[in-house]
PyMOL Python script that loads the backbone (N, CA, C, O; Angstrom):
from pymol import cmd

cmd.read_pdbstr("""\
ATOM      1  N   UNK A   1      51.787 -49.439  85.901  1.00  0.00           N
ATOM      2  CA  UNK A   1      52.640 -50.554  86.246  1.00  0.00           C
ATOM      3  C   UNK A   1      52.922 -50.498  87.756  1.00  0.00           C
ATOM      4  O   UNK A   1      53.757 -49.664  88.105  1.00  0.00           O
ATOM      5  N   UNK A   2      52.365 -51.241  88.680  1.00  0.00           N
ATOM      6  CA  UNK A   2      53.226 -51.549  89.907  1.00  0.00           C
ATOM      7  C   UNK A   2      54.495 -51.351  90.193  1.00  0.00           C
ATOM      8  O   UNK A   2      55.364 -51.676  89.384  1.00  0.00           O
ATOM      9  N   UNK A   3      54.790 -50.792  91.376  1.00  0.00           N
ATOM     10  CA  UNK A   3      55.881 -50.687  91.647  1.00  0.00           C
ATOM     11  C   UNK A   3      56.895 -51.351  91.640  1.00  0.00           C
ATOM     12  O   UNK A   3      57.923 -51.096  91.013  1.00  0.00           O
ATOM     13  N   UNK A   4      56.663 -52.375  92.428  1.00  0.00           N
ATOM     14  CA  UNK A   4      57.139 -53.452  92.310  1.00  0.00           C
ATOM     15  C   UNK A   4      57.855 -54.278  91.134  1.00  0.00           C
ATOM     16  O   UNK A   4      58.887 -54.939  91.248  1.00  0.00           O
ATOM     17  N   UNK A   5      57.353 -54.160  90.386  1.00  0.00           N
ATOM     18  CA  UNK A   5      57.473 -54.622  89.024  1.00  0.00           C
ATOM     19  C   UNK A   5      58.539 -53.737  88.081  1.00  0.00           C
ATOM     20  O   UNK A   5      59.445 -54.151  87.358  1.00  0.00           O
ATOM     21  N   UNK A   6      58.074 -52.285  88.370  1.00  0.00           N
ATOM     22  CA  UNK A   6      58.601 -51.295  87.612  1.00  0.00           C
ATOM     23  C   UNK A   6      60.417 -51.404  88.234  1.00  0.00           C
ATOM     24  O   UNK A   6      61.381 -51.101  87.531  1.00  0.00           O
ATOM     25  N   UNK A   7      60.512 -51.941  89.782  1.00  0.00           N
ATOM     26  CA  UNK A   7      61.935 -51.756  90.619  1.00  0.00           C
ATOM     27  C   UNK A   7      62.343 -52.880  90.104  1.00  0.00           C
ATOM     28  O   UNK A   7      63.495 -52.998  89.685  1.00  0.00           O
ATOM     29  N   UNK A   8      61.575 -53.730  90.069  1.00  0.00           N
ATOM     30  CA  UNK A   8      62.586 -55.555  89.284  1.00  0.00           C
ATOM     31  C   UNK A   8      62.795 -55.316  87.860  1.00  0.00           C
ATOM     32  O   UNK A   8      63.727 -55.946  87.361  1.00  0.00           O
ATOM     33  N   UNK A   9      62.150 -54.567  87.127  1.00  0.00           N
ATOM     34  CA  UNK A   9      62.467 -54.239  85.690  1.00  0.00           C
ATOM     35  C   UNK A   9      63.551 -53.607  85.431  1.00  0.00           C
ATOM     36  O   UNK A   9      64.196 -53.747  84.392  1.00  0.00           O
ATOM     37  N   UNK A  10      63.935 -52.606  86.680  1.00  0.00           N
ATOM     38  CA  UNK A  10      64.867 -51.806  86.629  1.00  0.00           C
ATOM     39  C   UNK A  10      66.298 -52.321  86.943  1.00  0.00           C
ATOM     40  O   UNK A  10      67.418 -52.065  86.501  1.00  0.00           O
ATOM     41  N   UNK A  11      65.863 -53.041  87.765  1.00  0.00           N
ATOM     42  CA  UNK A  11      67.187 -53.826  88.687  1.00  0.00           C
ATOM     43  C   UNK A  11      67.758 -54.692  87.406  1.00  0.00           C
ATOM     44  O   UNK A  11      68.914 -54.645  86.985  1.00  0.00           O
ATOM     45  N   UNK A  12      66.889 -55.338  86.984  1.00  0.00           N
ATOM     46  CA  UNK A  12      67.545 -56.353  85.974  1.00  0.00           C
ATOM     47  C   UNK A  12      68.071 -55.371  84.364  1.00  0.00           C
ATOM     48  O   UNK A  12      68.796 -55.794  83.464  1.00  0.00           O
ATOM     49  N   UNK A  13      67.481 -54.160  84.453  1.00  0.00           N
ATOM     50  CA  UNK A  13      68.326 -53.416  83.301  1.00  0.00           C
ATOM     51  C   UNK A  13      69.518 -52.812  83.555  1.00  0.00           C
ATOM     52  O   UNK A  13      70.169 -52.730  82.513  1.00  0.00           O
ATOM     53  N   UNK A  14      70.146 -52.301  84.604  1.00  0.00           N
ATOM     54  CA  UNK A  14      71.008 -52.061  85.110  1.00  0.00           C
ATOM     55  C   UNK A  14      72.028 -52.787  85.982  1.00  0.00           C
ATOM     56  O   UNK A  14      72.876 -52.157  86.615  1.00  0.00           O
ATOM     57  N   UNK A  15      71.951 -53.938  86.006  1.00  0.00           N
ATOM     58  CA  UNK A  15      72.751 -55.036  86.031  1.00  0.00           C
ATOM     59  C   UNK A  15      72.983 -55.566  85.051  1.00  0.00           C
ATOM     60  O   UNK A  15      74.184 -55.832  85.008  1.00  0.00           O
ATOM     61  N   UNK A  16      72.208 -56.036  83.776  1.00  0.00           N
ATOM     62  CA  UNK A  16      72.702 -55.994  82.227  1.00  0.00           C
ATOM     63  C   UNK A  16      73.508 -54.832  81.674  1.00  0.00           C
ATOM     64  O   UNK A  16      74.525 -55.155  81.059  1.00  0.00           O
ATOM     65  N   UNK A  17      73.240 -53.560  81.780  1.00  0.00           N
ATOM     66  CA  UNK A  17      73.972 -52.132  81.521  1.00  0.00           C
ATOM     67  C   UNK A  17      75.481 -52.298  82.460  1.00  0.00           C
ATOM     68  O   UNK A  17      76.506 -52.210  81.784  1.00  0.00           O
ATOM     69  N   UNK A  18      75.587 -52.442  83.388  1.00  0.00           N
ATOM     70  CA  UNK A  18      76.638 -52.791  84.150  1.00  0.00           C
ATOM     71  C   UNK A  18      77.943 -53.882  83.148  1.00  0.00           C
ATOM     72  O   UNK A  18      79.072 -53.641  82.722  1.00  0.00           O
ATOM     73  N   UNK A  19      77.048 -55.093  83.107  1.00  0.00           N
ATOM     74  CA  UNK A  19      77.975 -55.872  82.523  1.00  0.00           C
ATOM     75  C   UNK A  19      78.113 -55.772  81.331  1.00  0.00           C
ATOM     76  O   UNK A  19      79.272 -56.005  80.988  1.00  0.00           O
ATOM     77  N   UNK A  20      77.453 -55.529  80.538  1.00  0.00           N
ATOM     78  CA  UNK A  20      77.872 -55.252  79.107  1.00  0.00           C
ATOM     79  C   UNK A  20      78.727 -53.997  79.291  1.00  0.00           C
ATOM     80  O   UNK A  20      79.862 -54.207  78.866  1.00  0.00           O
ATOM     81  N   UNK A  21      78.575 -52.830  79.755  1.00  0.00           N
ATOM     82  CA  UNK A  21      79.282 -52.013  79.943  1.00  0.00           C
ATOM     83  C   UNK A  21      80.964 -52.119  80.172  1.00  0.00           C
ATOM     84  O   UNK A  21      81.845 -51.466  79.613  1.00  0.00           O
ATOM     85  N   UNK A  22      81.101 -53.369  81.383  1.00  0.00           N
ATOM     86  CA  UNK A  22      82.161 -53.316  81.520  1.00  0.00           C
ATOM     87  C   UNK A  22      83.046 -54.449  80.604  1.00  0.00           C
ATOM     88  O   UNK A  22      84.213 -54.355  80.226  1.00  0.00           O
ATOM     89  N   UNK A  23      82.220 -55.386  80.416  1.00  0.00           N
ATOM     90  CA  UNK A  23      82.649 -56.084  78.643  1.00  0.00           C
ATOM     91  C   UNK A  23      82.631 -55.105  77.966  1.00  0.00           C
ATOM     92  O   UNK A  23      83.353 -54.770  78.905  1.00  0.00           O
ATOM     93  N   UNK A  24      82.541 -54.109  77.162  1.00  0.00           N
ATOM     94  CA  UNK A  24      83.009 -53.413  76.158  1.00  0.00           C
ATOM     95  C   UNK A  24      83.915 -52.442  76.718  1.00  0.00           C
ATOM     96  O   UNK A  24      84.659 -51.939  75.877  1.00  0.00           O
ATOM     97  N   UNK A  25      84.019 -52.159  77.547  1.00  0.00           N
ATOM     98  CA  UNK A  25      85.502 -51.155  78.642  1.00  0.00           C
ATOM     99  C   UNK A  25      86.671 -52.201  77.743  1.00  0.00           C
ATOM    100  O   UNK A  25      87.489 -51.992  76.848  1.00  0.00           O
ATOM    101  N   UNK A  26      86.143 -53.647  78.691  1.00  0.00           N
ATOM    102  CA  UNK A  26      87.712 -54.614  78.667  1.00  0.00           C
ATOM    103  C   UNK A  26      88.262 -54.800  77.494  1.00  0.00           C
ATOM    104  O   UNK A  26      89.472 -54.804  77.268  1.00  0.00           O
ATOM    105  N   UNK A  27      87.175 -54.998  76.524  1.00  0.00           N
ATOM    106  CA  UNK A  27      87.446 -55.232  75.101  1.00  0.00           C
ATOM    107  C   UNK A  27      88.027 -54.222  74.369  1.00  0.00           C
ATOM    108  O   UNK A  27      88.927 -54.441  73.557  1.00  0.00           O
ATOM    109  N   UNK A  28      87.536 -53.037  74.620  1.00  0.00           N
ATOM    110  CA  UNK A  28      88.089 -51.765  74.384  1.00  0.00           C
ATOM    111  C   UNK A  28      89.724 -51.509  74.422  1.00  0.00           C
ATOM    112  O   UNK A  28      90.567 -51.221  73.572  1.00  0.00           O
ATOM    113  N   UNK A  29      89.740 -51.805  76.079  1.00  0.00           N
ATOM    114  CA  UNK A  29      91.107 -51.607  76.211  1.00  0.00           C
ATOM    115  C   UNK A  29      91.781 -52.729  76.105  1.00  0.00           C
ATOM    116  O   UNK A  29      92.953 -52.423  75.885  1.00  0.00           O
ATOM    117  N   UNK A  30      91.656 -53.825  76.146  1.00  0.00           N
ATOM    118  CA  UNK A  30      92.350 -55.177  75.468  1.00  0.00           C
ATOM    119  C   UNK A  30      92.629 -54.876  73.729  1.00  0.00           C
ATOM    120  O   UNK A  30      93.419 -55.663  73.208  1.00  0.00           O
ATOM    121  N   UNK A  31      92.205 -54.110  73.089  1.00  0.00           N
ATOM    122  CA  UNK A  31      92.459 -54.421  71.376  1.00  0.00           C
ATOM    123  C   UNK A  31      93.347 -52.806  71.247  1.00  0.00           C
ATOM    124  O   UNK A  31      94.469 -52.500  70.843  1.00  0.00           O
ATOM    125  N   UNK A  32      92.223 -52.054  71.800  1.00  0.00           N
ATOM    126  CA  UNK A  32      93.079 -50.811  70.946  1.00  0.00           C
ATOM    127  C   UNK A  32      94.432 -50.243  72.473  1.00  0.00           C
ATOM    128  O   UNK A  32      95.632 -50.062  72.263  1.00  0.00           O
ATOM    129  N   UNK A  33      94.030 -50.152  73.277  1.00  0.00           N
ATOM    130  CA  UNK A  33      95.024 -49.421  74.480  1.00  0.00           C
ATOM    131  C   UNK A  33      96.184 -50.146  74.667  1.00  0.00           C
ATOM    132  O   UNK A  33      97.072 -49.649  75.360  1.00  0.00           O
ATOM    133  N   UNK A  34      96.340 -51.302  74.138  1.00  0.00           N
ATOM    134  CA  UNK A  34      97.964 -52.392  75.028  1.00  0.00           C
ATOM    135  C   UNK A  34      99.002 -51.351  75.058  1.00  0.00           C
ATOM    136  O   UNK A  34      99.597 -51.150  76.117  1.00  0.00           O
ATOM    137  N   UNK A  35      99.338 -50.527  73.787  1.00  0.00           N
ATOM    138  CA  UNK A  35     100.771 -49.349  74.295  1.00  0.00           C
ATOM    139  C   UNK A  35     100.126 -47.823  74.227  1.00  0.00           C
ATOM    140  O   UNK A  35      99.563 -47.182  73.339  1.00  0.00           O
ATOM    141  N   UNK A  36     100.407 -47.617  75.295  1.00  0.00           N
ATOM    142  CA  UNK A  36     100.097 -46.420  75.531  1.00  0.00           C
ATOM    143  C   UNK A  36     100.128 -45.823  76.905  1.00  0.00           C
ATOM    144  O   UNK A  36      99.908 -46.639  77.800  1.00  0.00           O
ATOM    145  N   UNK A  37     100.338 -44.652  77.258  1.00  0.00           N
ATOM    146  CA  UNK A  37     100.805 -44.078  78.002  1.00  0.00           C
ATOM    147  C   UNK A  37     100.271 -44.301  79.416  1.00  0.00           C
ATOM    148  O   UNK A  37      99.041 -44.354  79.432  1.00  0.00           O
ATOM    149  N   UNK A  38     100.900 -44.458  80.695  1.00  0.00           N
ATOM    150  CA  UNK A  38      99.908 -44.872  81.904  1.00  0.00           C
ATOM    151  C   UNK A  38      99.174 -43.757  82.225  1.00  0.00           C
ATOM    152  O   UNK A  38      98.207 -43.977  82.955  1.00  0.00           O
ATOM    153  N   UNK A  39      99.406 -42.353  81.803  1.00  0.00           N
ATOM    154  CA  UNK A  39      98.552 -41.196  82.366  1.00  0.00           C
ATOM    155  C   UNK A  39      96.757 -40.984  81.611  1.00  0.00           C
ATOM    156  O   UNK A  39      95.689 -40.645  82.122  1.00  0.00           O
ATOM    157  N   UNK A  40      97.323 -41.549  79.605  1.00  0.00           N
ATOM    158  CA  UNK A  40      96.397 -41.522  79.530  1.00  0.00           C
ATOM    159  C   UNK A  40      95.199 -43.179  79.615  1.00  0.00           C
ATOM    160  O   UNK A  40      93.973 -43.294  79.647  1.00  0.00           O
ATOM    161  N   UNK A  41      96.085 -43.971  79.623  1.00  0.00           N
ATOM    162  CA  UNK A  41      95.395 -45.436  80.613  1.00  0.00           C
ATOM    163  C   UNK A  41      94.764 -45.392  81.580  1.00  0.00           C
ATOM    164  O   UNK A  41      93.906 -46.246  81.803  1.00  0.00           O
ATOM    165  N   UNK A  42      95.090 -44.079  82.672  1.00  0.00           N
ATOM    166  CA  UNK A  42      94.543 -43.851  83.831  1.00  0.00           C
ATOM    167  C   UNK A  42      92.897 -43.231  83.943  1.00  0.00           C
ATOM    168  O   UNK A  42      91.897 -43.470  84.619  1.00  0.00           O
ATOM    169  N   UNK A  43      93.383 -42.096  82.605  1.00  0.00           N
ATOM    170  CA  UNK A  43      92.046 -41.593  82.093  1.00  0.00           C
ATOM    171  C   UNK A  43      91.046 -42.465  81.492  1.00  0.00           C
ATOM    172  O   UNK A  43      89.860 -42.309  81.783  1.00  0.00           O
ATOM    173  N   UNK A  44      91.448 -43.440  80.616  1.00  0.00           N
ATOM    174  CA  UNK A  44      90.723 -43.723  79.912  1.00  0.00           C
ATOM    175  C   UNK A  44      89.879 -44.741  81.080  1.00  0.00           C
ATOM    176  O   UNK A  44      88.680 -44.807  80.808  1.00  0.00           O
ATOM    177  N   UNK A  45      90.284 -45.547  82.333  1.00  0.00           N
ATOM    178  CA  UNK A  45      89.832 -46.322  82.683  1.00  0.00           C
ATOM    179  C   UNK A  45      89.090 -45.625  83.916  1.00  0.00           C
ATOM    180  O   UNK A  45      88.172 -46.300  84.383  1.00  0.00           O
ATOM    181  N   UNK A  46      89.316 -44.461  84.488  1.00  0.00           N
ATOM    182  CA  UNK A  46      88.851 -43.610  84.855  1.00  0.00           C
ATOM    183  C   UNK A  46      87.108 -43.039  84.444  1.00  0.00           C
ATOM    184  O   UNK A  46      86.089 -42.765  85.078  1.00  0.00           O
ATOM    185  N   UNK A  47      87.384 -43.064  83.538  1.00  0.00           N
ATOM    186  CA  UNK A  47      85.900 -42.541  82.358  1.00  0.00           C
ATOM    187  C   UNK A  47      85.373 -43.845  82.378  1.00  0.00           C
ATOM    188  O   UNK A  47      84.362 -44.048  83.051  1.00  0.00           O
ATOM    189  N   UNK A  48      85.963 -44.872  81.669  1.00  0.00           N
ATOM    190  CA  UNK A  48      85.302 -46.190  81.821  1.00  0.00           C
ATOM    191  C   UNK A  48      84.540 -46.493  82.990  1.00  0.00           C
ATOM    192  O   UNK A  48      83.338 -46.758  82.982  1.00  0.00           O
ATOM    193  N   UNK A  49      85.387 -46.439  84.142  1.00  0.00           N
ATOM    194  CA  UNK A  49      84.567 -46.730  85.639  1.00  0.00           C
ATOM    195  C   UNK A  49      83.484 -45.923  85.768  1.00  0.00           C
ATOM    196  O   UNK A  49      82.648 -46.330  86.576  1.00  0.00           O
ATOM    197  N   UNK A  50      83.217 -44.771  85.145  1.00  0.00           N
ATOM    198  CA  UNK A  50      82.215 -43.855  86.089  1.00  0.00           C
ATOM    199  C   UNK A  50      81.005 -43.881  84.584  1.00  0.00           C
ATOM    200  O   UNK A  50      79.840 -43.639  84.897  1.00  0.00           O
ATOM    201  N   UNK A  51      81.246 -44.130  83.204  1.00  0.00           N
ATOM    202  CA  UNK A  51      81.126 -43.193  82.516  1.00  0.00           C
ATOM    203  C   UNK A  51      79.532 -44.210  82.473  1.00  0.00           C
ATOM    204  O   UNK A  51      78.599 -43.691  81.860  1.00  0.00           O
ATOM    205  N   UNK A  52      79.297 -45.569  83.104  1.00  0.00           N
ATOM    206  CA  UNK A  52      78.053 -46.033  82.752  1.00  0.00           C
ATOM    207  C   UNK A  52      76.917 -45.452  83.483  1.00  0.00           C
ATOM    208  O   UNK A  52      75.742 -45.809  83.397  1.00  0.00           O
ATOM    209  N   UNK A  53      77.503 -44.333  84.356  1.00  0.00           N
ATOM    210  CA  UNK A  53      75.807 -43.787  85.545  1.00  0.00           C
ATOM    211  C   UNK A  53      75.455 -43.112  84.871  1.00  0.00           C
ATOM    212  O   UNK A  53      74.336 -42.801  85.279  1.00  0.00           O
ATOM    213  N   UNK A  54      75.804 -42.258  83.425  1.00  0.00           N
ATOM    214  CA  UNK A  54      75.309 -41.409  82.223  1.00  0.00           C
ATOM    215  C   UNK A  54      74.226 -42.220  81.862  1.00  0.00           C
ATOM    216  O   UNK A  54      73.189 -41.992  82.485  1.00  0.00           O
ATOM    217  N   UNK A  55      74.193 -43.084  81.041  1.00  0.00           N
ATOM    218  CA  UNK A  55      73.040 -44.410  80.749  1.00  0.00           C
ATOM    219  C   UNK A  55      72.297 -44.727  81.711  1.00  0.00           C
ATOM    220  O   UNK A  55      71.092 -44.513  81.577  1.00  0.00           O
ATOM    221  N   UNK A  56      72.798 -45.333  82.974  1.00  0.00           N
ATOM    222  CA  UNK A  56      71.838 -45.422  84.042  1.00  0.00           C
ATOM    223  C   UNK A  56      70.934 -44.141  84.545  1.00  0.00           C
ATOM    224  O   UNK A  56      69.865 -44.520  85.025  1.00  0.00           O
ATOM    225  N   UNK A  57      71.067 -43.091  84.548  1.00  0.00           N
ATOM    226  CA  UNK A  57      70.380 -42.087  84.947  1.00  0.00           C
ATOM    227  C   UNK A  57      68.357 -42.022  84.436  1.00  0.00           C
ATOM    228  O   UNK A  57      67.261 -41.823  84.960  1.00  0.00           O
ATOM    229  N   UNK A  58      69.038 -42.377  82.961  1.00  0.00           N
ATOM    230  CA  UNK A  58      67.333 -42.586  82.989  1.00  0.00           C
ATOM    231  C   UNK A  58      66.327 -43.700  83.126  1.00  0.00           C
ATOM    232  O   UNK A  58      65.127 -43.660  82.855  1.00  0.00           O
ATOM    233  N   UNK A  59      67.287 -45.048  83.760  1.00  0.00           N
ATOM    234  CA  UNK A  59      66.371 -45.750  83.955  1.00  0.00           C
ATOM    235  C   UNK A  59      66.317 -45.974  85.333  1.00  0.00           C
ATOM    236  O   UNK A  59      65.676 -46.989  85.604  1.00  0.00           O
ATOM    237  N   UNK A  60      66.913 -45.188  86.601  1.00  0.00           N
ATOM    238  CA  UNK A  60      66.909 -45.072  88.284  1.00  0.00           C
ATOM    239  C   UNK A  60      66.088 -44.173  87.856  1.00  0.00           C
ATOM    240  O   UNK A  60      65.650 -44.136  89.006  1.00  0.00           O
ATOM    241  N   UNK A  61      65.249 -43.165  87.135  1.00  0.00           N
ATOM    242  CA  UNK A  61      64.501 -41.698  87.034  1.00  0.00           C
ATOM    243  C   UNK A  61      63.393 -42.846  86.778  1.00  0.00           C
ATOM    244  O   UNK A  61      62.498 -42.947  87.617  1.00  0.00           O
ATOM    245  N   UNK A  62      63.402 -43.650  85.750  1.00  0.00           N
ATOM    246  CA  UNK A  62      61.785 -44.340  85.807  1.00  0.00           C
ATOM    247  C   UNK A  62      61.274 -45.271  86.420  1.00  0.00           C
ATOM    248  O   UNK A  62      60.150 -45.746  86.258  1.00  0.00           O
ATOM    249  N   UNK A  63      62.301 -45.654  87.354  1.00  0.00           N
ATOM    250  CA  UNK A  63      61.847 -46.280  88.579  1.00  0.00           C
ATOM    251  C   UNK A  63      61.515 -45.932  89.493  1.00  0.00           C
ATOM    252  O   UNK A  63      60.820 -46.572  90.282  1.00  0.00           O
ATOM    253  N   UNK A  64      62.005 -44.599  89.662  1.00  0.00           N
ATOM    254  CA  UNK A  64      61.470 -43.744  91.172  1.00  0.00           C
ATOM    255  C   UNK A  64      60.196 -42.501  90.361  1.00  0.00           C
ATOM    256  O   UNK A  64      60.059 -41.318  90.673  1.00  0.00           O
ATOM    257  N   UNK A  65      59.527 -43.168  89.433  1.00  0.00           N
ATOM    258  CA  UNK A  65      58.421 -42.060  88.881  1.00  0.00           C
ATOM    259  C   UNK A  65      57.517 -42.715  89.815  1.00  0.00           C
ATOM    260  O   UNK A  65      57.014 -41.930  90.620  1.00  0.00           O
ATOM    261  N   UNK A  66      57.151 -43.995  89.940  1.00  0.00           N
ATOM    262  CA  UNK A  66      56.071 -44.435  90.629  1.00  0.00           C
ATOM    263  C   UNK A  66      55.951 -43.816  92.279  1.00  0.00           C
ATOM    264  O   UNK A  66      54.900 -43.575  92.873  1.00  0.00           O
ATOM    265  N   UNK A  67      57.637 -43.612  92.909  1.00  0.00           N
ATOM    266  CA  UNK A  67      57.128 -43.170  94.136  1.00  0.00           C
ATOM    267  C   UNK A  67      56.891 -41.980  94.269  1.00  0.00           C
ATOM    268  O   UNK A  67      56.299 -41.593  95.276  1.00  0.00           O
ATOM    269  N   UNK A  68      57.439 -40.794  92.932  1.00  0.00           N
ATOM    270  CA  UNK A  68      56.938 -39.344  92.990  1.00  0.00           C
ATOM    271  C   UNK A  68      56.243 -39.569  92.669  1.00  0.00           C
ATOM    272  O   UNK A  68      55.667 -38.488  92.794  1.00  0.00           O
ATOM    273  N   UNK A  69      55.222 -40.469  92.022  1.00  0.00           N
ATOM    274  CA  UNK A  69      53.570 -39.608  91.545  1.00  0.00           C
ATOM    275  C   UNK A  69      53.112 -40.232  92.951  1.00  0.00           C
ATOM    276  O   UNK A  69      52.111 -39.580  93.249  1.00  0.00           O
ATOM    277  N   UNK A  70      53.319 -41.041  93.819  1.00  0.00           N
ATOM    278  CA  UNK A  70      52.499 -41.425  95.032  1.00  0.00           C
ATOM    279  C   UNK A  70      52.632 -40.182  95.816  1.00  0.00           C
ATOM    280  O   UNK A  70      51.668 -39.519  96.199  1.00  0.00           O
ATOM    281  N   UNK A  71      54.139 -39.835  96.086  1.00  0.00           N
ATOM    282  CA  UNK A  71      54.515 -38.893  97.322  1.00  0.00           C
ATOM    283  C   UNK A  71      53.482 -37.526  96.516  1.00  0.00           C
ATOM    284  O   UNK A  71      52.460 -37.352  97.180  1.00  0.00           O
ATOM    285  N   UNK A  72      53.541 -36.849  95.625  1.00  0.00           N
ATOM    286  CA  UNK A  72      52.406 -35.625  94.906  1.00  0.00           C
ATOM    287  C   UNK A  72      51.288 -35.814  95.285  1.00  0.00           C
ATOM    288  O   UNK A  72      50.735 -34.946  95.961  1.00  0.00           O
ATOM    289  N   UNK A  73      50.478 -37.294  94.878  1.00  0.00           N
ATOM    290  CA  UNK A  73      49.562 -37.844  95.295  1.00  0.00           C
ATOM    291  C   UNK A  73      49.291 -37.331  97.099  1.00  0.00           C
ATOM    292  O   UNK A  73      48.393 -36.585  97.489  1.00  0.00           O
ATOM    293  N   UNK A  74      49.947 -37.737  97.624  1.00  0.00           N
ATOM    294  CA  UNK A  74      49.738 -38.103  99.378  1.00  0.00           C
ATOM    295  C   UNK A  74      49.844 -36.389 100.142  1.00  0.00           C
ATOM    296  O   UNK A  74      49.256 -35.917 101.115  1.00  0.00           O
ATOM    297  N   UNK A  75      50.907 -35.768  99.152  1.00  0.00           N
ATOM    298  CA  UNK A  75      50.911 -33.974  99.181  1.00  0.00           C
ATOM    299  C   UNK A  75      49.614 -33.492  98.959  1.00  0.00           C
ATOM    300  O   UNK A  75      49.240 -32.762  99.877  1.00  0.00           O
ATOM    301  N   UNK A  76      48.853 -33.636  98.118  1.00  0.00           N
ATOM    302  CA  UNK A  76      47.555 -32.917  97.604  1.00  0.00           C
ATOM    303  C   UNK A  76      46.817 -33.348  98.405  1.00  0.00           C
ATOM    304  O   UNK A  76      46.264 -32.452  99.043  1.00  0.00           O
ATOM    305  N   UNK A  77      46.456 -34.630  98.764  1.00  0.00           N
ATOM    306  CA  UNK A  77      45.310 -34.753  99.592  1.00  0.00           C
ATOM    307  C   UNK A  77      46.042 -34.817 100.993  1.00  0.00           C
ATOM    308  O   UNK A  77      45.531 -35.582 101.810  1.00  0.00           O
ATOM    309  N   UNK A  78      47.521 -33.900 101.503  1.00  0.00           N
ATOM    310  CA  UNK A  78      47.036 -34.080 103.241  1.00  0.00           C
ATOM    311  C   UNK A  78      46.661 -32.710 103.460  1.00  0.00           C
ATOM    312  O   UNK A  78      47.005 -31.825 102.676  1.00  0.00           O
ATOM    313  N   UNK A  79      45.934 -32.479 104.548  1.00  0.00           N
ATOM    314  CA  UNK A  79      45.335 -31.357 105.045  1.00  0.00           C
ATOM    315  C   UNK A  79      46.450 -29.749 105.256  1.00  0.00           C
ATOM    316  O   UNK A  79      47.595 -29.724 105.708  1.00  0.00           O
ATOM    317  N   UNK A  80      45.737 -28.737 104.825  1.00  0.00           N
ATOM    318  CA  UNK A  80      47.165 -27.586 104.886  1.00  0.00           C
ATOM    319  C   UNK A  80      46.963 -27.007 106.289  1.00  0.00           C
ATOM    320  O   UNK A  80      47.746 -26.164 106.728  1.00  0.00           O
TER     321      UNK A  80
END
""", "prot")
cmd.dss("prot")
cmd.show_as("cartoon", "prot")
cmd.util.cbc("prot")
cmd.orient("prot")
């Protein structure tokens, strides 16, 4: 797959992962969190903010496979 292709595939999955992500945060804490404590509100939205780069991790890893197999590629054949 082209690079190219493989970075727009990616871009558009992680901008879907993003927003659905943070639609189910809001929804989350809109139904079940309304009373409850601000320390653990703090946490919970805390985790919420960070907790979608867990999911994203493996699809920024298969977008940058195309430029490690080039950069290995361009390693082996330059002169030692």
């Amino acid at each position: 797959m082209p690079n190219r292709l493989r970075k727009f595939i990616g871009a558009i999955l992680l901008l879907t992962l993003v927003m659905v992500w943070a639609l189910l945060a809001m929804a989350l804490a809109q139904s079940v969190l309304m009373n409850i404590n601000g320390l653990v509100a703090g946490l919970y939205y805390f985790v919420a903010g960070i907790g979608w780069v867990l999911p994203a991790m493996p699809i920024i890893s298969w977008m940058a496979k195309g430029d490690r197999e080039k950069a290995n590629a361009a390693r082996a054949k330059a002169p030692v």
